[in-house]
C-alpha positions as CSV (number, residue, x, y, z in Angstrom):
1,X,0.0,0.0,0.0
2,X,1.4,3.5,-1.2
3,X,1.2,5.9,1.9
4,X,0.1,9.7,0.9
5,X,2.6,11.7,3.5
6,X,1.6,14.6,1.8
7,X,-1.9,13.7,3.3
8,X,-1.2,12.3,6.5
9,X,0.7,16.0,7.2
10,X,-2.8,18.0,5.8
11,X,-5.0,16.1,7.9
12,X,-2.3,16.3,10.8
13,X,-2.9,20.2,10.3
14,X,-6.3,20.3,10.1
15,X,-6.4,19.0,13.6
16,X,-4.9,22.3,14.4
17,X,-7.8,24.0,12.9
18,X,-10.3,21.9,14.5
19,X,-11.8,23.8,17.5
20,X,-13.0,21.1,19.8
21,X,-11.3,18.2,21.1
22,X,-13.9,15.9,19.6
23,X,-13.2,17.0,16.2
24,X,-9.5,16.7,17.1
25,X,-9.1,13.2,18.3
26,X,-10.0,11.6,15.0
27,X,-7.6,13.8,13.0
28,X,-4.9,13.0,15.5
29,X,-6.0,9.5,15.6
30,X,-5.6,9.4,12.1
31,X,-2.1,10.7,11.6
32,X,0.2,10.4,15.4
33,X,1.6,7.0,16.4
34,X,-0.2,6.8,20.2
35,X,3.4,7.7,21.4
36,X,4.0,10.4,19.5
37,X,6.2,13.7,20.9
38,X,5.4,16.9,19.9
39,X,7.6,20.2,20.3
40,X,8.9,23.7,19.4
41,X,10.2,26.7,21.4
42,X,7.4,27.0,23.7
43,X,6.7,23.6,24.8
44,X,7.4,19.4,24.3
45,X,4.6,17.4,24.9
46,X,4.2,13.6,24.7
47,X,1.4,11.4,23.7
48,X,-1.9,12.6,21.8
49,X,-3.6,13.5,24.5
50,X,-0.9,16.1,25.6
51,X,-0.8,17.3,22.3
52,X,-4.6,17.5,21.9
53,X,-4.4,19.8,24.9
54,X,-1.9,22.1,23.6
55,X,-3.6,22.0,20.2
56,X,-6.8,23.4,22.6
57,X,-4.5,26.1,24.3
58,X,-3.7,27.5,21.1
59,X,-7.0,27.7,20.2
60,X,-8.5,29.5,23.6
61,X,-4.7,32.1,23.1
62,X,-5.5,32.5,19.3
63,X,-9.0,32.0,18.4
64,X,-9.5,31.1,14.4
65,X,-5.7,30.5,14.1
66,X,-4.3,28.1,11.7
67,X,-1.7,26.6,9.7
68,X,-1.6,26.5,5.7
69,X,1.2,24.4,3.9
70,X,3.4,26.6,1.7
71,X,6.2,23.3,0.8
72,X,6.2,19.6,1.7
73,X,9.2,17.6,1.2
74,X,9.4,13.6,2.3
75,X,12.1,11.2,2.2
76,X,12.9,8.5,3.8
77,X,10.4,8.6,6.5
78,X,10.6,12.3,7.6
79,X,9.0,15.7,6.3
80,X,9.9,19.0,6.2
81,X,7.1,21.6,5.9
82,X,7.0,24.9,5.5
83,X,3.6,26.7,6.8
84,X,2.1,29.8,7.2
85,X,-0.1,30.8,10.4
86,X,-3.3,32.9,9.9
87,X,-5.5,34.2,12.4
88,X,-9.4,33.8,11.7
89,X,-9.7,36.2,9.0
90,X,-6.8,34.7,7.2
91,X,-4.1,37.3,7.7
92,X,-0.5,36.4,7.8
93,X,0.5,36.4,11.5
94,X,3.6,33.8,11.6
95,X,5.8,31.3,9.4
96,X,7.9,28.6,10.4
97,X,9.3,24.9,9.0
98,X,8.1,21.6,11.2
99,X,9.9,18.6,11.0
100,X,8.6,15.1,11.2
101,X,9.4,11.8,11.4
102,X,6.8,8.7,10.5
103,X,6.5,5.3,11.4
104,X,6.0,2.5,8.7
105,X,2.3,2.5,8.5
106,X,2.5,6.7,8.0
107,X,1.8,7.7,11.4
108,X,3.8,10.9,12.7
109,X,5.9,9.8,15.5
110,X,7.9,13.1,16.3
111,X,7.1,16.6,15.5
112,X,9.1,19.4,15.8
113,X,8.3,23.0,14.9
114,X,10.8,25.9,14.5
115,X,9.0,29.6,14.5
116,X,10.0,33.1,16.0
117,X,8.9,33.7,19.6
């Protein structure tokens, strides 16, 4: 079976989007190993659950914030992306470049994201 990384990182994203946790946990579901690790400069967190919650505390600190692809790049089991963040009305408020890693059936197991604080 061909694995759509590309994919797996859009619908990762998307779970950034989503505003509750119920509409998060099957988007996370879908795309973090259970053991996932998820950091950048302001925090690490491990597990989806963690992660679900920091997705949330995003959400209540920037309300209508989210992430749009500019680049994707995969090899050998890890991604670079390049992303935009917009607030709810679609501005520009912040870029960085995330970094994951995948296990063999396309799951993100790390994450790490590199922006300006």
């Amino acid at each position: 079976m061909q694995i759509d990384h590309h994919q797996v990182w859009e619908t990762y994203t998307s779970a950034w989007k989503a505003e509750s946790a119920d509409d998060k946990h099957p988007l996370v579901a879908a795309t973090l190993a259970q053991q996932c690790t998820y950091q950048d400069p302001l925090a690490k967190v491990s597990g989806r659950d963690e992660l679900i919650a920091y997705m949330l505390n995003f959400h209540q600190q920037l309300p209508g914030a989210h992430f749009v692809t500019r680049r994707f790049r995969f090899h050998h089991g890890q991604s670079v992306a390049q992303w935009d963040m917009l607030d709810a009305q679609g501005k520009l408020i912040g870029d960085g470049v995330s970094v994951g890693h995948y296990n063999e059936a396309g799951q993100l197991v790390t994450i790490s994201g590199f922006f300006d604080i």
